[in-house]
VEXNUZA-268265 format. One line per field, with one value per residue (C-alpha): x, y, z; residue number from 0; chain; residue in one letter. Coordinates in nm, 3 decimals. Example, Ala and Ser with C-alpha at 12.3 -4.5 7.8 and 13.67 -1.06 7.14 Angstrom:
2
east (1.230 / 1.367)
north (-0.450 / -0.106)
up (0.780 / 0.714)
num (0 / 1)
cadena (A / A)
residuo (A / S)
//
This chain:
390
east (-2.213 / -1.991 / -1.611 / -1.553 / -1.743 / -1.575 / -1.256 / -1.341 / -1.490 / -1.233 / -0.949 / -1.190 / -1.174 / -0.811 / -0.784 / -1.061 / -0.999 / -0.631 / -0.742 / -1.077 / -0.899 / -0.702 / -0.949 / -1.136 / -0.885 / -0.776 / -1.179 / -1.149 / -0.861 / -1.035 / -1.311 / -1.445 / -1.202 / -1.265 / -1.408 / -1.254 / -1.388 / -1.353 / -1.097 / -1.123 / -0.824 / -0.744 / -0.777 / -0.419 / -0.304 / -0.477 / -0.308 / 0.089 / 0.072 / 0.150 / 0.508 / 0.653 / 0.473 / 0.644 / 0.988 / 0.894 / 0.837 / 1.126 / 1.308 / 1.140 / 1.199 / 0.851 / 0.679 / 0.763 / 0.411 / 0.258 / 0.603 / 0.500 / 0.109 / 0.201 / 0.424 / 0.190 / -0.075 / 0.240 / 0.313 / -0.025 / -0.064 / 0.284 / 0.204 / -0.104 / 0.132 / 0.379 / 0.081 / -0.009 / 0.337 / 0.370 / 0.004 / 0.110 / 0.496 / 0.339 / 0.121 / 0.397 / 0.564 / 0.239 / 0.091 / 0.388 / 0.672 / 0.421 / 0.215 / 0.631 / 0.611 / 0.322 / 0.421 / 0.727 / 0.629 / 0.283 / 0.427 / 0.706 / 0.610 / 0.600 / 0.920 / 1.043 / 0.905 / 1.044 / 1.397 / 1.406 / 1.295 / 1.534 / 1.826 / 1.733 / 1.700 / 1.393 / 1.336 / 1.009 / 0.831 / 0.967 / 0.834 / 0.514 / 0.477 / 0.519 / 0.240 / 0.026 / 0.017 / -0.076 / -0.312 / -0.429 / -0.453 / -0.642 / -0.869 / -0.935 / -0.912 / -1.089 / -1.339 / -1.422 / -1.457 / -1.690 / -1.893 / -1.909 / -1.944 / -2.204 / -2.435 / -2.464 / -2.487 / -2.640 / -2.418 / -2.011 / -1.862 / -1.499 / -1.196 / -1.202 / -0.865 / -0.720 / -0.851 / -0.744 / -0.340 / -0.365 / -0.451 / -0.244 / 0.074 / -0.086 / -0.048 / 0.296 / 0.418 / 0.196 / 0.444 / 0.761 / 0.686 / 0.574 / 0.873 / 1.140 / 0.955 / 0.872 / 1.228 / 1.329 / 1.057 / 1.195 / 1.577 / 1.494 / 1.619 / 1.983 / 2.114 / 2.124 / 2.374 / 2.128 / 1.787 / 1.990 / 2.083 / 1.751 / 1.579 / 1.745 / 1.709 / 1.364 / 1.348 / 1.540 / 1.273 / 1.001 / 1.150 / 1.186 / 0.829 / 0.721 / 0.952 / 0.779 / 0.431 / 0.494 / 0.612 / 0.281 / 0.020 / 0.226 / 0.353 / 0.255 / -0.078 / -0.182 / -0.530 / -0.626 / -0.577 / -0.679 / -0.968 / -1.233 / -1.314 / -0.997 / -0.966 / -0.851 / -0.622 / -0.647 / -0.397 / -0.102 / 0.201 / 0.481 / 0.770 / 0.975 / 0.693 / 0.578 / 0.979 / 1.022 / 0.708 / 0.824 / 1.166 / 1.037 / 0.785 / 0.954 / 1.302 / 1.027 / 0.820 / 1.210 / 1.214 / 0.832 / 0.965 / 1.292 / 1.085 / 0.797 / 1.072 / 1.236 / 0.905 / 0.769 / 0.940 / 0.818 / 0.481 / 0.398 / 0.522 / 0.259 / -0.012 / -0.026 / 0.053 / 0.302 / 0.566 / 0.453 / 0.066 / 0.192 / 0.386 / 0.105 / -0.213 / -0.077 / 0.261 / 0.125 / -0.200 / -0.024 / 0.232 / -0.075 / -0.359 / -0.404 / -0.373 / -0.656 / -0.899 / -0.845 / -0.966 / -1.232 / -1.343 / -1.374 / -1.571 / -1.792 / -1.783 / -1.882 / -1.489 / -1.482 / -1.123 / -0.945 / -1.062 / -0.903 / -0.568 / -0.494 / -0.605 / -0.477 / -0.197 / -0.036 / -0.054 / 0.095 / 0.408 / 0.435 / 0.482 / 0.687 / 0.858 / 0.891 / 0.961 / 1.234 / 1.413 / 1.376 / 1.621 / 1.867 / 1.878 / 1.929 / 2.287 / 2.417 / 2.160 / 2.057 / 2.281 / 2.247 / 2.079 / 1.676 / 1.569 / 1.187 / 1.116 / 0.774 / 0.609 / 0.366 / 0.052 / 0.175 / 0.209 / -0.151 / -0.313 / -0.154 / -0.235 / -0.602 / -0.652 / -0.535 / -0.767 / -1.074 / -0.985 / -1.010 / -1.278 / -1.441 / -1.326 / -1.293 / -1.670 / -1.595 / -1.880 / -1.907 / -2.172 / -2.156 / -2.186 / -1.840 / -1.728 / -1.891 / -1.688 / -1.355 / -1.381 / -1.468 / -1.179 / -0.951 / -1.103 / -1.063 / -0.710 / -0.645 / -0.761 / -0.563 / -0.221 / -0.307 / -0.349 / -0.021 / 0.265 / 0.502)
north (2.723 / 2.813 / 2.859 / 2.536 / 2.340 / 2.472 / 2.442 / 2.089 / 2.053 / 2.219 / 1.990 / 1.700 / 1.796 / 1.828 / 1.455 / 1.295 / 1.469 / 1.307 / 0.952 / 1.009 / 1.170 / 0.854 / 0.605 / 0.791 / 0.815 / 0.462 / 0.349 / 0.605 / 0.394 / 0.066 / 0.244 / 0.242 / 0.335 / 0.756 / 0.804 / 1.105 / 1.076 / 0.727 / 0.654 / 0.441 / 0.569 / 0.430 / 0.639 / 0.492 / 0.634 / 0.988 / 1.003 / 0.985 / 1.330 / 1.384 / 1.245 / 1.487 / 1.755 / 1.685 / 1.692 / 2.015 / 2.165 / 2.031 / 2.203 / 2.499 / 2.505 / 2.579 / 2.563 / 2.210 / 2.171 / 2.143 / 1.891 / 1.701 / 1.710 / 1.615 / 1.376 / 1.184 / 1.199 / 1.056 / 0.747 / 0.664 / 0.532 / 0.432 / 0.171 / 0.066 / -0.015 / -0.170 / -0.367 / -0.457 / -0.555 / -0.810 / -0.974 / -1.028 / -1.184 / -1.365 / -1.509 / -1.620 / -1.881 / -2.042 / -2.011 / -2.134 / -1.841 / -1.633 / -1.636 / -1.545 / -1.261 / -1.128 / -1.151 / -0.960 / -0.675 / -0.654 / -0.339 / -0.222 / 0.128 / 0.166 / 0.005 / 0.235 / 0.535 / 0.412 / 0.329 / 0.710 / 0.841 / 0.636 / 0.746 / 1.133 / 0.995 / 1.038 / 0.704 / 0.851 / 0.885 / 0.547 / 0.376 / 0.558 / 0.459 / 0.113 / 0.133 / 0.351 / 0.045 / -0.207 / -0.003 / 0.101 / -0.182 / -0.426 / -0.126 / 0.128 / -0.073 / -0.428 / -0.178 / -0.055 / -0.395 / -0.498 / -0.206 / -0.179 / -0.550 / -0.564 / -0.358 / -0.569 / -0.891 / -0.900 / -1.136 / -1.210 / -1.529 / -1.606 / -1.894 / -1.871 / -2.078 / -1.805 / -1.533 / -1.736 / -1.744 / -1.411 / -1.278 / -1.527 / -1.380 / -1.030 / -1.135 / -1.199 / -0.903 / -0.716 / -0.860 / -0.828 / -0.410 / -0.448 / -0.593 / -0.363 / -0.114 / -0.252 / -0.376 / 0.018 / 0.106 / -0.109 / -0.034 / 0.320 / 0.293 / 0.356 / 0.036 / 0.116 / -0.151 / -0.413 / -0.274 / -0.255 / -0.586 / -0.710 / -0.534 / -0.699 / -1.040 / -0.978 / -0.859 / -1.166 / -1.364 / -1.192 / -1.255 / -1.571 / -1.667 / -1.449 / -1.691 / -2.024 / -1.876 / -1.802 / -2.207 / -2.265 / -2.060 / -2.149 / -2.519 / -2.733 / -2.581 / -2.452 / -2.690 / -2.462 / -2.141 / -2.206 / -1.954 / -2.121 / -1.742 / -1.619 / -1.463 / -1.603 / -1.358 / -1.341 / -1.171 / -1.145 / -0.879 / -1.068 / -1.118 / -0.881 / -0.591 / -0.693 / -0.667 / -0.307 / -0.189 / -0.318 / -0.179 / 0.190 / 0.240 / 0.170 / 0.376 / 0.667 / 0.531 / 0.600 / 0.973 / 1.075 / 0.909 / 1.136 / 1.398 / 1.348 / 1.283 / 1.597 / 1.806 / 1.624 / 1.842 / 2.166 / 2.020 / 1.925 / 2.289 / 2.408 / 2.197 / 2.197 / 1.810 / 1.629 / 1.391 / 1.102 / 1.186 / 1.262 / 0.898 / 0.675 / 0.846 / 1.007 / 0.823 / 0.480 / 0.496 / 0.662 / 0.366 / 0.157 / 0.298 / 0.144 / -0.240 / -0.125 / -0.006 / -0.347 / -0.524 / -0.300 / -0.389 / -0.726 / -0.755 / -0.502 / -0.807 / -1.055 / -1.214 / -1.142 / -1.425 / -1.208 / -0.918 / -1.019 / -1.166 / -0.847 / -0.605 / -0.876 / -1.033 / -0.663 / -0.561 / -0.889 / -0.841 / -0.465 / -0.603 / -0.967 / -0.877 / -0.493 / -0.382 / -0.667 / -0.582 / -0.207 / -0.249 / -0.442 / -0.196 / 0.085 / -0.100 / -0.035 / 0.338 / 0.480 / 0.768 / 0.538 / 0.190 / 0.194 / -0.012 / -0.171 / 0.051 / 0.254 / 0.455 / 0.342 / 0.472 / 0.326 / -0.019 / 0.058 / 0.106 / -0.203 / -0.417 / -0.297 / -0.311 / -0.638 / -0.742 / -0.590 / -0.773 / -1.115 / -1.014 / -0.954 / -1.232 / -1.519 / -1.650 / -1.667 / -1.391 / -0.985 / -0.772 / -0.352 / -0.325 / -0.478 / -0.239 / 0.091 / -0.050 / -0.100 / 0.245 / 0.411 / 0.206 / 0.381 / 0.750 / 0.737 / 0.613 / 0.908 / 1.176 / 1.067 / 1.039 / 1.388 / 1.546 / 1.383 / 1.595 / 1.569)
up (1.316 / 1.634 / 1.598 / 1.767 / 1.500 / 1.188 / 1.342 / 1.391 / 1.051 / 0.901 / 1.036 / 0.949 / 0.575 / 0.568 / 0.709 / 0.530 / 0.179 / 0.060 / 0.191 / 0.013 / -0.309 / -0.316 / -0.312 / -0.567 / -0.813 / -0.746 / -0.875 / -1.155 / -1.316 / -1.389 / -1.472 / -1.859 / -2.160 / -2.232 / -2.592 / -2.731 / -3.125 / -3.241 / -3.027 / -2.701 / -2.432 / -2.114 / -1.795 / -1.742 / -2.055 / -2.008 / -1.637 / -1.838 / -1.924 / -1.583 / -1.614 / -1.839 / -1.617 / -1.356 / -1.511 / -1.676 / -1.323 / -1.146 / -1.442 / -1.390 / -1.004 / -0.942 / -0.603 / -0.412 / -0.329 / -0.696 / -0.770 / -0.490 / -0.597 / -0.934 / -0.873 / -0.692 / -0.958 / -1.195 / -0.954 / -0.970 / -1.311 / -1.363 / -1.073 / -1.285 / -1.550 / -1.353 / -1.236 / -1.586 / -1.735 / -1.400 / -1.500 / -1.857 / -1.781 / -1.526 / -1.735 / -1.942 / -1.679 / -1.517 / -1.172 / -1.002 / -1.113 / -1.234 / -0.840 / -0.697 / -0.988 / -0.901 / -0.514 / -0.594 / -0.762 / -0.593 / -0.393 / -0.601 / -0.694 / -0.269 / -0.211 / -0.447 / -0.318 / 0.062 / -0.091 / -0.219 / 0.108 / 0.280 / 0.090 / 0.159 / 0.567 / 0.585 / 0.770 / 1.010 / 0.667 / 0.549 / 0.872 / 0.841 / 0.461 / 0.599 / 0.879 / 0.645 / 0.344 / 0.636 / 0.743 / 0.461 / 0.240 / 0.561 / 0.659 / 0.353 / 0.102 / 0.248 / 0.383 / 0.011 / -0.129 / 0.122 / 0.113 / -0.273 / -0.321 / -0.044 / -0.290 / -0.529 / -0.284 / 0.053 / 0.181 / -0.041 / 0.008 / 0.016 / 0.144 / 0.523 / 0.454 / 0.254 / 0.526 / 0.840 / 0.661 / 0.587 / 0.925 / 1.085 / 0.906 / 0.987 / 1.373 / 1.299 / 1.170 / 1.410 / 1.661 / 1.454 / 1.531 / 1.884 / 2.035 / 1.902 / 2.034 / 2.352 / 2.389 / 2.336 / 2.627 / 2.881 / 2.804 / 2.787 / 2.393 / 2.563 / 2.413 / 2.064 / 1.903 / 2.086 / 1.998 / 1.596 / 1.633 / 1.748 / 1.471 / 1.208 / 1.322 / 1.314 / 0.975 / 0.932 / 1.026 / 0.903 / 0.562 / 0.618 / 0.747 / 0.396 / 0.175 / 0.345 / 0.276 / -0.061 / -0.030 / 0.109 / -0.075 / -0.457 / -0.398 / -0.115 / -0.070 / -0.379 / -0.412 / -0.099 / -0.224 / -0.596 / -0.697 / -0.952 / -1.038 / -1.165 / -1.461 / -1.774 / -1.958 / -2.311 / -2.577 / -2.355 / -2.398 / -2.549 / -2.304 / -2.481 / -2.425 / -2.111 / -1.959 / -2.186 / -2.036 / -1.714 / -1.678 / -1.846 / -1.589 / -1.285 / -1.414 / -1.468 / -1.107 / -0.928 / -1.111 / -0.968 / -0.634 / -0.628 / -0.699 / -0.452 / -0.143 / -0.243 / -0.193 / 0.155 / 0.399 / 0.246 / 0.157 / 0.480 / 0.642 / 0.377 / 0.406 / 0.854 / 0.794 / 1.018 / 0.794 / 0.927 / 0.855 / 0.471 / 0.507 / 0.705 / 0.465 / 0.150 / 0.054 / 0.151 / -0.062 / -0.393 / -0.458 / -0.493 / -0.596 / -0.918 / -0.739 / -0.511 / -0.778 / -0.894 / -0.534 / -0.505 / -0.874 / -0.785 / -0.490 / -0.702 / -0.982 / -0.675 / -0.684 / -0.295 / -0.287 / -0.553 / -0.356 / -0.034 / -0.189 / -0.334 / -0.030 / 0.261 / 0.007 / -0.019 / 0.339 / 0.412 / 0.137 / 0.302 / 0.654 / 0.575 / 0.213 / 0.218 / 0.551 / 0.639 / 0.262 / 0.398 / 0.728 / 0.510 / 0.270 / 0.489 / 0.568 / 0.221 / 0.064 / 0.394 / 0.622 / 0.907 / 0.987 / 1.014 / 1.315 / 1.376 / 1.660 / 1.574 / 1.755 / 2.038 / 1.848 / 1.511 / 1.716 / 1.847 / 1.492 / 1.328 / 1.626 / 1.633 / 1.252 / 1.255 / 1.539 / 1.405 / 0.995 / 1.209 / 1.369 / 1.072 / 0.806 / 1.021 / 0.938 / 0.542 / 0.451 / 0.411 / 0.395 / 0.375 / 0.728 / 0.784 / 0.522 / 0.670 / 1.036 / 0.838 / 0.712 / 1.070 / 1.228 / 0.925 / 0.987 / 1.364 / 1.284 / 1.039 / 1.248 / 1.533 / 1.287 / 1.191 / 1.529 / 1.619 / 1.718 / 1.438)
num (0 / 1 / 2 / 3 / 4 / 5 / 6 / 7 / 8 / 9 / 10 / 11 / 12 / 13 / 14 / 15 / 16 / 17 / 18 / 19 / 20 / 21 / 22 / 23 / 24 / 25 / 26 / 27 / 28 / 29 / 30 / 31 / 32 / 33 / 34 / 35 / 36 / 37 / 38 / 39 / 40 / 41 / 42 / 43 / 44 / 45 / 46 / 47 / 48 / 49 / 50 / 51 / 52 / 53 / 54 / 55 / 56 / 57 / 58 / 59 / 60 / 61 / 62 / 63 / 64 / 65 / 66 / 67 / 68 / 69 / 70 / 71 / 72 / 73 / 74 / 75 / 76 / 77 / 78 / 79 / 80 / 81 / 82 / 83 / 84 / 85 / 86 / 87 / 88 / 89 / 90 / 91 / 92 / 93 / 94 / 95 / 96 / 97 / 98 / 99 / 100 / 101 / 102 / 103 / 104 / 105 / 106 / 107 / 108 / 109 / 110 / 111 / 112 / 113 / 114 / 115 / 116 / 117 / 118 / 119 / 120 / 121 / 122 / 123 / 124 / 125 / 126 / 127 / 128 / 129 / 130 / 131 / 132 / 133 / 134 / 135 / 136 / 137 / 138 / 139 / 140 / 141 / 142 / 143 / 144 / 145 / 146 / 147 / 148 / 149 / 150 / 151 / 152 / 153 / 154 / 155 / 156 / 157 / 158 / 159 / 160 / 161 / 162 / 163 / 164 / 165 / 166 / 167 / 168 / 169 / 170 / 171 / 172 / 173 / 174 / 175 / 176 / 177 / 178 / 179 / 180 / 181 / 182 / 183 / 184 / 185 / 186 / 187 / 188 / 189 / 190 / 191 / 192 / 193 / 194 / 195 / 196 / 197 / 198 / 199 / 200 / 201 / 202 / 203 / 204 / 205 / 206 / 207 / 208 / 209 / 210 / 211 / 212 / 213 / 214 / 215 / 216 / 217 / 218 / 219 / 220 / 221 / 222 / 223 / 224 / 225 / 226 / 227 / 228 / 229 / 230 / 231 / 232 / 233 / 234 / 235 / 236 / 237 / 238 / 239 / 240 / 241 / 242 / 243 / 244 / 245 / 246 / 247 / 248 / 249 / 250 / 251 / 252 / 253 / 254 / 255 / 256 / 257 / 258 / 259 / 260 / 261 / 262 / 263 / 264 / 265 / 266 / 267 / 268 / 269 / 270 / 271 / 272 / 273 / 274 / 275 / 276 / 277 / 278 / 279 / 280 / 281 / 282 / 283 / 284 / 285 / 286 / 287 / 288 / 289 / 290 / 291 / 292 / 293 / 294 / 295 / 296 / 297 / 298 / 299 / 300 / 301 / 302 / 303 / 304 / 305 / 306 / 307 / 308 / 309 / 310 / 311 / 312 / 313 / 314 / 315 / 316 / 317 / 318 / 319 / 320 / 321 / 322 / 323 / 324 / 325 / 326 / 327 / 328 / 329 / 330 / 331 / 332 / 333 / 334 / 335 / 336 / 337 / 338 / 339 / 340 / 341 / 342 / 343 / 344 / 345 / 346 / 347 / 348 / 349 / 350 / 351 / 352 / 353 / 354 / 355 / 356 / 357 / 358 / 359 / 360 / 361 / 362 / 363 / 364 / 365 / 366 / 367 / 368 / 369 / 370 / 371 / 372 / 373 / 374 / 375 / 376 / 377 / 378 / 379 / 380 / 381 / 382 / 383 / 384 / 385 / 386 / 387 / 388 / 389)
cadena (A / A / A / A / A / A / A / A / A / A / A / A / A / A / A / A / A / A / A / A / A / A / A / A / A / A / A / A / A / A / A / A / A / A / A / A / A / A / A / A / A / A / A / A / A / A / A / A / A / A / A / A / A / A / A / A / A / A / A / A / A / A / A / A / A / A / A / A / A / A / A / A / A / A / A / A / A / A / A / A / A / A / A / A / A / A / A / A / A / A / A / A / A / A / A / A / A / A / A / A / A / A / A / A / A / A / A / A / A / A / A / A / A / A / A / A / A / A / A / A / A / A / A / A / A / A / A / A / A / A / A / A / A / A / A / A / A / A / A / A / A / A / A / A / A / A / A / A / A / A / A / A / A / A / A / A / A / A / A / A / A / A / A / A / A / A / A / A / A / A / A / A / A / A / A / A / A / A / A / A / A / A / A / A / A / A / A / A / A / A / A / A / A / A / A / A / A / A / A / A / A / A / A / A / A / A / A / A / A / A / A / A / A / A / A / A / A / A / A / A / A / A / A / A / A / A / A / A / A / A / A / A / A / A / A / A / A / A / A / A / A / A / A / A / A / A / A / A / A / A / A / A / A / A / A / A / A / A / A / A / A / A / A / A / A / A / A / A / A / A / A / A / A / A / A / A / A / A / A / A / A / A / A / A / A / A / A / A / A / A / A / A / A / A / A / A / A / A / A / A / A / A / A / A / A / A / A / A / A / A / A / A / A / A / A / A / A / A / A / A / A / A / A / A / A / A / A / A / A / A / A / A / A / A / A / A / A / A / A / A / A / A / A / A / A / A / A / A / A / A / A / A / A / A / A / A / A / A / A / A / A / A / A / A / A / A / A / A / A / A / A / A / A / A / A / A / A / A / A / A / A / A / A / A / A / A / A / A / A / A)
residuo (X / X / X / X / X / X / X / X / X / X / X / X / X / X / X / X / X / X / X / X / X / X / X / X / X / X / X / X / X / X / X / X / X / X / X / X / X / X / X / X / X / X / X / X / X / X / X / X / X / X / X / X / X / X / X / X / X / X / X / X / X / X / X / X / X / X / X / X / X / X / X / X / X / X / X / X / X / X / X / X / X / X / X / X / X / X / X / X / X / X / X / X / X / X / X / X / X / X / X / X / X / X / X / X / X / X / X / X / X / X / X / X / X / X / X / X / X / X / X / X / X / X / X / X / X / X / X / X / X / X / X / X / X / X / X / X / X / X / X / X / X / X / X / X / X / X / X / X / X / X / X / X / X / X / X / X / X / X / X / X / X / X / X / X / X / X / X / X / X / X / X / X / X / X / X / X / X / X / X / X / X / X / X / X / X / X / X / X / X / X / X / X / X / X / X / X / X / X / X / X / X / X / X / X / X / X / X / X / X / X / X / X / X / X / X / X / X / X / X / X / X / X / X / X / X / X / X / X / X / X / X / X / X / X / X / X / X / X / X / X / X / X / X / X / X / X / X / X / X / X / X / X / X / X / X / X / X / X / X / X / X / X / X / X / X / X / X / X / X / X / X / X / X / X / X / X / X / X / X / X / X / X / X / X / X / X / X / X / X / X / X / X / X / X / X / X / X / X / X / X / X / X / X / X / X / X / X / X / X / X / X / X / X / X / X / X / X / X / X / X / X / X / X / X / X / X / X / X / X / X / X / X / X / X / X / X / X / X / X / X / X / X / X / X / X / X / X / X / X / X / X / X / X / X / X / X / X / X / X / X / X / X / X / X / X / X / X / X / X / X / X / X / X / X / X / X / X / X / X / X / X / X / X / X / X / X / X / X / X / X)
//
């Protein structure tokens, strides 16, 4: 092997490995109950020992690296609880409330994680989360469940209807980030009350257009959108448990967050990893593993319109719900207002993942090819974030 091709190789592992550690652990956690004796425990259970870990460490003052490592491996099934407790009070209150419940607090461990980071300032790594779960969730994780499904079934059905709104509203926040930016390119970004102002009329309507297609998809248009697959869940949390369970995870979800923002600057001197790679690959998978274990799962189980609610559905809440409630938050938490100017390769890698999921879902049917392309498109994307001067 020449120098040239381990160098290459060796900078390939270091991008490939987190994204591919992620997406691992995030199929581990749906996976079978553990049998330790006579006793069946859930994966999700196992993974809480990392909480008190974590706090242990920070207590300790040991090295920021193994905080931050840990505390990632904490979010992780916290999320999957939070996940959990929103199913079962959701199932509580019909599909009507229960749909806006689950639409709510589809992406809350993230938004959590960004409203930590923002209130530290670091608002690169909390733009970077945000391009890193569109990204993520409409290439990595759509490109799993097509591939894995696509094993089982030659060709996967699913609701071109449900596909076509979802990459519609994709389009639209794709060019909710372009124009700040572009309007920054042209005025040189010298006009900073303007480009502030613009930014958060934007968010303003982004919001907006996410509040009339929750309208759409739960009220008006609910016959279109209603999947004959769906699970039915039996022996539901009472309301009482399902809010304890709730509340308890994400005050503990906030603690890991602290933790994990706390550790990203030394981390990422440690580890040869730009903040904004740790943001758009690492930060923006962890908040959500446990929800995409769950898509993949069911395009595995041949439920390819689950599948793509939850992958599409959460990329779409990141970009209209999340991002939006991000710049008006930064008015009251942050050190300073956070604008919707990205950078031009962010721009770039939303626009084209966006382009290549309609390319892709517009005919109603997968196979594992579309999968394997997904997949590239999210490598290539990777490796160019990581060779990215910070």
């Amino acid at each position: 092997m020449s120098l040239q091709t381990g160098f290459i190789s060796s900078h390939y592992l270091k991008i490939s490995f987190p994204s591919y550690l992620c997406a691992s652990v995030s199929l581990w956690l749906n996976s079978s109950p553990m049998k330790l004796g006579k006793l069946n425990i859930s994966i999700l259970i196992l993974m809480l020992v990392f909480v008190p870990i974590c706090i242990v460490m920070k207590m300790m003052h040991a090295d920021e690296v193994w905080i931050f490592t840990i505390a990632c491996l904490a979010i992780v099934p916290l999320a999957g609880w939070m996940g959990k407790a929103t199913e079962h009070l959701a199932g509580h209150y019909g599909p009507g409330i229960g749909g806006l419940l689950n639409a709510s607090f589809g992406n809350a461990a993230e938004l959590i994680i960004a409203i930590m980071a923002l209130r530290a300032g670091y608002i690169d790594v909390v733009k970077a989360s945000i391009t890193g779960s569109i990204i993520g969730n409409i290439l990595l994780v759509l490109g799993l469940s097509f591939l894995c499904g696509g094993f089982k079934k030659k060709h996967q059905k699913f609701n071109p209807t449900s596909a076509g709104l979802g990459s519609t509203l994709l389009l639209i926040s794709a060019i909710g980030l372009l124009v700040p930016g572009v309007f920054s390119l042209i005025t040189g970004g010298e006009d900073s009350e303007r480009l502030q102002t613009l930014s958060r009329d934007i968010a303003i309507v982004l919001f907006v257009a996410y509040l009339l297609s929750l309208v759409f998809q739960l009220i008006t248009h609910r016959h279109l959108f209603r999947d004959e697959d769906a699970e039915v869940h039996e022996g539901l949390w009472s309301k009482r448990k399902a809010a304890a369970v709730l509340l308890i995870a994400t005050a503990f979800v906030a603690l890991m967050s602290e933790f994990l923002v706390g550790a990203i600057e030394h981390t990422a001197e440690q580890w040869g990893m730009t903040e904004v790679f740790i943001g758009v690959i690492l930060v923006a998978i962890i908040g959500n593993a446990a929800e995409h274990s769950s898509a993949v799962l069911m395009a595995i189980k041949g439920k390819m319109d689950l599948s793509i609610n939850i992958a599409v559905g959460s990329g779409i809440q990141i970009a209209l719900f999340v991002a939006p409630l991000l710049v008006f938050l930064s008015y009251v938490i942050g050190p300073s207002p956070m604008n919707l100017v990205f950078t031009p390769f962010e721009i770039i890698a939303v626009v084209v993942s966006v382009i290549v999921v309609e390319s892709v879902s517009h005919d109603g049917e997968s196979h594992w090819m579309e999968g394997v392309l997904l997949l590239a498109v999210y490598v290539i994307l990777a490796m160019a974030f990581y060779f990215l001067p910070g």
